[in-house]
N, CA and C of each residue as an Amber inpcrd file, in Angstrom:
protein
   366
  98.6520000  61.7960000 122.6930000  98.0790000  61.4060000 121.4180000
  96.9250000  62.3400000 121.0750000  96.5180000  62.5420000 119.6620000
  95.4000000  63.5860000 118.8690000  94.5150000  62.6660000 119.2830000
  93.0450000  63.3490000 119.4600000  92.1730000  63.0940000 119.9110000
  91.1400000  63.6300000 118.2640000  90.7560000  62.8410000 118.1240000
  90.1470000  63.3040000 116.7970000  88.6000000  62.9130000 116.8650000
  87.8710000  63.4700000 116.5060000  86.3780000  63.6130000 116.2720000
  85.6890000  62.8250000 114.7950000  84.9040000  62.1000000 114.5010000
  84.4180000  61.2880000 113.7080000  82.9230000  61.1760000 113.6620000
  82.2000000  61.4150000 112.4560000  80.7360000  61.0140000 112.4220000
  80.4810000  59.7940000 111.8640000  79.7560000  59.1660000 112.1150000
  79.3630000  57.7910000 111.0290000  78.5290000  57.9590000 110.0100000
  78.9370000  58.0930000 109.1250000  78.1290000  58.4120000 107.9560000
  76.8140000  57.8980000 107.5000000  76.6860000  56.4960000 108.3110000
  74.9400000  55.6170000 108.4030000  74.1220000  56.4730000 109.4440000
  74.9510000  56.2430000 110.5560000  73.8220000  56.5810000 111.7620000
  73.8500000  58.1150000 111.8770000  74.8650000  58.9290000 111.3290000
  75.3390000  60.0710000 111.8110000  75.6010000  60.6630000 113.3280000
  75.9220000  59.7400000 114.0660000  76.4930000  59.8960000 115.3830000
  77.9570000  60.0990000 115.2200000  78.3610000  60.9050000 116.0570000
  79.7740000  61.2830000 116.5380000  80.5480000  60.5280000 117.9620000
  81.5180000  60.6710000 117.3090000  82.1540000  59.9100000 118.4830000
  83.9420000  60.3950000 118.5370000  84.3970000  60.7460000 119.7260000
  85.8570000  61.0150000 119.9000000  86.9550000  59.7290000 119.8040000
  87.9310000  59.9470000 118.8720000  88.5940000  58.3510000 118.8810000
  90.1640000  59.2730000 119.1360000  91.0680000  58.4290000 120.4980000
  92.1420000  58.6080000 121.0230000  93.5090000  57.6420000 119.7280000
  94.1320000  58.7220000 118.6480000  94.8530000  57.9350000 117.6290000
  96.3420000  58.6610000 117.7830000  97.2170000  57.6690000 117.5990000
  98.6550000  58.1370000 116.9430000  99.2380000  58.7600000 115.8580000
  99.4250000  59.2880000 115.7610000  99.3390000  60.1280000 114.2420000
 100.3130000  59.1050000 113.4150000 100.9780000  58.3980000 113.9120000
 101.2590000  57.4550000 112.7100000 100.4010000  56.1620000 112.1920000
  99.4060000  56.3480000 113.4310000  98.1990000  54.8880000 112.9030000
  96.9810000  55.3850000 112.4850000  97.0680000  57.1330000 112.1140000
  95.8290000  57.5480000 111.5830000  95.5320000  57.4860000 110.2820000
  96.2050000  57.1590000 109.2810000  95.8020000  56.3970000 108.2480000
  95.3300000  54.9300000 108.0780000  95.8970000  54.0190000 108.6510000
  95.3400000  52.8140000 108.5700000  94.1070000  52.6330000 109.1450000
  93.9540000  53.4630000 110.6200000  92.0830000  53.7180000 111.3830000
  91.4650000  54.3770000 110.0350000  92.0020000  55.2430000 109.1770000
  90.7910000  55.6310000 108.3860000  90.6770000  54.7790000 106.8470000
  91.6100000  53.7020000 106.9610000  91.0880000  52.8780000 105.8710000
  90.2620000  51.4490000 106.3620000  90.6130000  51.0860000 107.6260000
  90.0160000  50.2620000 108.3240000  88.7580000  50.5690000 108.8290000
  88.0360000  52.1240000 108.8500000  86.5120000  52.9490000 109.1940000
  86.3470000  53.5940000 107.8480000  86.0670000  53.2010000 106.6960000
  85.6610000  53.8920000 105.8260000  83.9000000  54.6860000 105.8100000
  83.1530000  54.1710000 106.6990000  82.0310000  54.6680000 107.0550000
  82.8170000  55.7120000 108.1040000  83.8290000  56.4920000 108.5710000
  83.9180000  57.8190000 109.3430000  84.3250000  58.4400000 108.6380000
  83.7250000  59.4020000 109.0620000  84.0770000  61.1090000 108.4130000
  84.5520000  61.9430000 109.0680000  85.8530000  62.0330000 109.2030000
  86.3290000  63.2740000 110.4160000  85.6500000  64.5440000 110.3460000
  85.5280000  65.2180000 111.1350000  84.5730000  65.9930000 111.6540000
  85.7830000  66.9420000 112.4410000  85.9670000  68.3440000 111.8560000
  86.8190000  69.4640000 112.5150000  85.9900000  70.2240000 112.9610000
  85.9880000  70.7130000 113.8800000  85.1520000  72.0140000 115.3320000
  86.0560000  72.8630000 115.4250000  85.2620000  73.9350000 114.8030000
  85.7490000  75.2980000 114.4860000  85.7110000  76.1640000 116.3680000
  85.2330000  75.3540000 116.8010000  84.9660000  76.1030000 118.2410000
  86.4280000  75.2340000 119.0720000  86.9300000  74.7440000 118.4710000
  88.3230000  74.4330000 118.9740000  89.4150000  75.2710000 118.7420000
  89.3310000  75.7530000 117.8480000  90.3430000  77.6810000 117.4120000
  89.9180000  78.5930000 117.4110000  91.2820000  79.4790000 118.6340000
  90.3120000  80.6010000 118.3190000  91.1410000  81.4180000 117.6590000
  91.3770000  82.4870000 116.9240000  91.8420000  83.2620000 116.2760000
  93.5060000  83.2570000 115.6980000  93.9550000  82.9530000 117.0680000
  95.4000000  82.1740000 116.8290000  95.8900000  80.8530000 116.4100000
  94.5780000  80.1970000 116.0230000  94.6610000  78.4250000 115.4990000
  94.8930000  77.8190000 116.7960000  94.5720000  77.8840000 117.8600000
  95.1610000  77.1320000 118.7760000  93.7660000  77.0030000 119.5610000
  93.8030000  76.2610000 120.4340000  92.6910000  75.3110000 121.2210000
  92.4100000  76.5040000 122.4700000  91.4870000  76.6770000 122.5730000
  90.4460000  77.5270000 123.8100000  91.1900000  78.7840000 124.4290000
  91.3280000  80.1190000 124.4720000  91.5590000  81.0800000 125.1850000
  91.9580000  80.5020000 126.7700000  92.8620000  81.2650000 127.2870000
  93.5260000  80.3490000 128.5790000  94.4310000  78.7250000 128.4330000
  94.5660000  78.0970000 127.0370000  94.9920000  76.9610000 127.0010000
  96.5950000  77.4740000 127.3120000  97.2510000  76.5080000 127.2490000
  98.6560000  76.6030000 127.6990000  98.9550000  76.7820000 126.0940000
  98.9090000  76.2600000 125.2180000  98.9480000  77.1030000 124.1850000
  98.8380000  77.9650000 123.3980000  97.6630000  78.6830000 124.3550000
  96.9330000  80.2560000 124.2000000  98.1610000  81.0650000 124.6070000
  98.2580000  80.5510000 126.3820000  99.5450000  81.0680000 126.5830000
 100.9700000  81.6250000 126.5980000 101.5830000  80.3700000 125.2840000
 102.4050000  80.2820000 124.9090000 103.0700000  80.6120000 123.8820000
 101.3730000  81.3580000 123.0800000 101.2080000  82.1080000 121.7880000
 101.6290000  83.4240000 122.9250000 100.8960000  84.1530000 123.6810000
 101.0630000  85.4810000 124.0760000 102.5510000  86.0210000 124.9230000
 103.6530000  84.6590000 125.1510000 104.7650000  85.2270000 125.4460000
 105.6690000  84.7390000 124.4810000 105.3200000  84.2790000 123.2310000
 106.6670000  83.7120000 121.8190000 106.0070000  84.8870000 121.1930000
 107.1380000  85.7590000 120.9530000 107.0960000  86.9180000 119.8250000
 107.2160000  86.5870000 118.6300000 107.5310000  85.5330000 118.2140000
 108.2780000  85.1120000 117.3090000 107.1460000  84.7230000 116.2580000
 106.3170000  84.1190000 116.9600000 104.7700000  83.4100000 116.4850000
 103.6180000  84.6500000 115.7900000 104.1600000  85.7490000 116.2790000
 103.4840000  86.8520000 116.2460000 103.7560000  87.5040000 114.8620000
 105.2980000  87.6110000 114.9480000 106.0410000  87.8360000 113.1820000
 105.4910000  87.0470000 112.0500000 105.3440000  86.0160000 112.9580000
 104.8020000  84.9050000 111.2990000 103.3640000  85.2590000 111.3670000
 102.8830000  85.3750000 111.9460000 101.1590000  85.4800000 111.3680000
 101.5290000  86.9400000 110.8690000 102.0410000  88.2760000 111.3020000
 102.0160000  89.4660000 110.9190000 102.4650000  88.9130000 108.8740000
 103.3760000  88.0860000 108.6060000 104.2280000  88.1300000 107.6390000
 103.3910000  87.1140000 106.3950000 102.2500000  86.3570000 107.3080000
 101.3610000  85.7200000 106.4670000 100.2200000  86.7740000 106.7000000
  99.7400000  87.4090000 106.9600000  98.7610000  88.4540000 106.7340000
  99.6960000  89.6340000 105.7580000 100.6620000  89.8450000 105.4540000
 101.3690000  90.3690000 105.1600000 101.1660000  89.7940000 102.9710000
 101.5880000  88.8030000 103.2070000 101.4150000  88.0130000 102.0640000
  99.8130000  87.9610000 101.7220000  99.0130000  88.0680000 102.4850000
  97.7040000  87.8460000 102.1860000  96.7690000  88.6490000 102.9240000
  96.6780000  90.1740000 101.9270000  96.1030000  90.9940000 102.8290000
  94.5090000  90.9620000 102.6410000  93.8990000  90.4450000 102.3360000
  92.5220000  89.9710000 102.2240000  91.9180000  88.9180000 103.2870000
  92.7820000  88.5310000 103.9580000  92.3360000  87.1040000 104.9670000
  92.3030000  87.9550000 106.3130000  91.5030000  86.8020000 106.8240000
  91.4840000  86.9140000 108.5990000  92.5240000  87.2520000 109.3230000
  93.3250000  86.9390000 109.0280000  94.8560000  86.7010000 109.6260000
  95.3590000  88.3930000 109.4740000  95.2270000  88.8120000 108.2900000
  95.5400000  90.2640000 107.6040000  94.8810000  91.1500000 109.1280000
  93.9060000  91.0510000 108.9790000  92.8100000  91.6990000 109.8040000
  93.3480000  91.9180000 111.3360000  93.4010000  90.7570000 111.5540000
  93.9870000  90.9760000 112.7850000  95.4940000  90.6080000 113.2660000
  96.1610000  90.2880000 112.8260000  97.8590000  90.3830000 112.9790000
  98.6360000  91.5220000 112.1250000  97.8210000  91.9660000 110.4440000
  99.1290000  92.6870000 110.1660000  98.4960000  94.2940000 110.0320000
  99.8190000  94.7440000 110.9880000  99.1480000  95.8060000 111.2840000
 100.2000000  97.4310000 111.1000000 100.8760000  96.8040000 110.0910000
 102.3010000  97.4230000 109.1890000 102.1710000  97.9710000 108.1500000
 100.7320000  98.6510000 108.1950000 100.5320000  99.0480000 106.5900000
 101.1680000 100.4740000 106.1630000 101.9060000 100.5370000 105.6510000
 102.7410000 102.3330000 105.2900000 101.4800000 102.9680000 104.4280000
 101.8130000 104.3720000 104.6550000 100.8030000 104.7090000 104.1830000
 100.5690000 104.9630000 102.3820000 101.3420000 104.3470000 102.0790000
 101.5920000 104.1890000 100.3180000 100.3210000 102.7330000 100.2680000
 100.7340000 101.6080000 101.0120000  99.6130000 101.1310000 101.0600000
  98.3360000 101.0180000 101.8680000  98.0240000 101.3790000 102.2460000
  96.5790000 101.9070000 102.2920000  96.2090000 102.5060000 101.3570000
  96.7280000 103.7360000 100.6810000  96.4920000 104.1090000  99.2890000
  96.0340000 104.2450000  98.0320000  97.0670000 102.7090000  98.1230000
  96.9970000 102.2770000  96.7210000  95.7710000 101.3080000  97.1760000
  95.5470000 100.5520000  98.1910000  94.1500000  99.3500000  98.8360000
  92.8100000 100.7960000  98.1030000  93.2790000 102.4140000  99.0050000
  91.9430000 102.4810000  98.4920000  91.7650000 102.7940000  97.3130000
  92.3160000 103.2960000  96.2980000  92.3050000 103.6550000  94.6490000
  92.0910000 102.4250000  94.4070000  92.2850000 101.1780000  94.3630000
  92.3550000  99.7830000  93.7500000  90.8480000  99.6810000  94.3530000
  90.1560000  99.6700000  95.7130000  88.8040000  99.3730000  95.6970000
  88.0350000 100.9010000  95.0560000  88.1750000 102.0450000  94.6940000
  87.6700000 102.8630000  94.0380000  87.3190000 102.0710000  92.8140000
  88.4580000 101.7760000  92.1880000  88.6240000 101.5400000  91.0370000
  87.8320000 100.0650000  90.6650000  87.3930000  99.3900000  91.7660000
  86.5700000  98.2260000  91.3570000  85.4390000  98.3590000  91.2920000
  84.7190000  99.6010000  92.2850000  83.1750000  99.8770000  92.3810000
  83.2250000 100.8570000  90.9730000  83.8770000 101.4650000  90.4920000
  83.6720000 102.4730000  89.2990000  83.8290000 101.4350000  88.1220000
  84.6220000 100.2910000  87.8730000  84.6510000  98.9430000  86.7480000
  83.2510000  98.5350000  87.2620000  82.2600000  98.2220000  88.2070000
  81.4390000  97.4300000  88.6630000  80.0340000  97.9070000  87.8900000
  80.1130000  99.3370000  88.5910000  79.0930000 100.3090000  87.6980000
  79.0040000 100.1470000  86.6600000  80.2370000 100.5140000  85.9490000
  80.1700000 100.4990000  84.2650000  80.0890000  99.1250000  83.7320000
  80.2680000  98.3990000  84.1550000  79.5750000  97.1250000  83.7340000
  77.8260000  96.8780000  83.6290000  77.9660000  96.8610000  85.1550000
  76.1820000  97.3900000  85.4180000  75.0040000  98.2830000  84.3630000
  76.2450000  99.4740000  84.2390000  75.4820000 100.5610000  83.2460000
  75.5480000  99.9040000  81.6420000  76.2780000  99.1940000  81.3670000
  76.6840000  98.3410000  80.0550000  75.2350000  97.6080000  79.8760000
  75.3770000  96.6310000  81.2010000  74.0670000  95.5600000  81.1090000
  72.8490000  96.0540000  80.9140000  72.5450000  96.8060000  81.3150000
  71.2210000  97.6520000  81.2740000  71.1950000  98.1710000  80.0110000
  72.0980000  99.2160000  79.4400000  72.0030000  99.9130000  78.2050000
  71.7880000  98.9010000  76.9900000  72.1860000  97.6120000  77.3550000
  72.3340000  95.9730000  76.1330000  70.2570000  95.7670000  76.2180000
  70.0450000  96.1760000  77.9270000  68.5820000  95.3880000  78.3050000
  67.3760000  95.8880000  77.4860000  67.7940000  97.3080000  77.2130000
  67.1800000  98.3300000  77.0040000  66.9360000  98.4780000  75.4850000
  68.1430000  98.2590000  74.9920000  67.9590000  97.8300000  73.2590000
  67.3610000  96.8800000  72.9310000  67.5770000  96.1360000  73.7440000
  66.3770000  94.8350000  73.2700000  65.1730000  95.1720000  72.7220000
């Protein structure tokens, strides 16, 4: 069973509650004073629970697990995930990534230089 984490929203104490994932809706209409509470120090990079977990593990011999984060960094080359799983970039894109950020600091400026030249007429 999920082991889920909860603050009390009066006292603000935390507390670990052992639930079924099919009775975790009715515990959270029956505790409307808890606030689940997610710990980012429970994932690490692969979404999965502590370096060495058996699921750490089990990430580093399924290849398969590896394609899908490459294919969602793939879809979303701006995220975390991008960064460190996709690592397939041809060199058409990279390219076009850097003309497209050229092209935002040179729109950025001329905006900039706009605002000022408006400040200045004043």
């Amino acid at each position: 069973m999920p082991i889920y984490t909860f603050k009390n929203k009066r006292s603000g104490k935390t507390k670990e509650y052992t639930i079924k994932l099919a009775d975790y809706d009715k515990f959270k209409e029956d505790h409307p004073n808890l606030e689940r509470i997610i710990d980012n120090t429970i994932f690490n990079k692969r979404g999965f629970a502590g370096a060495g977990s058996i699921t750490d593990q089990a990430v580093k011999r399924d290849k398969g697990w590896g394609e899908v984060l490459s294919k969602i960094g793939e879809q979303n080359p701006h995220s975390e995930v991008a960064a460190d799983h996709h690592r397939n970039k041809t060199a058409k894109r990279i390219k076009t990534e850097q003309i497209v950020e050229k092209h935002n600091k040179l729109q950025a400026r001329q905006v900039r230089d706009a605002r000022e030249a408006r400040a200045r007429r004043k």
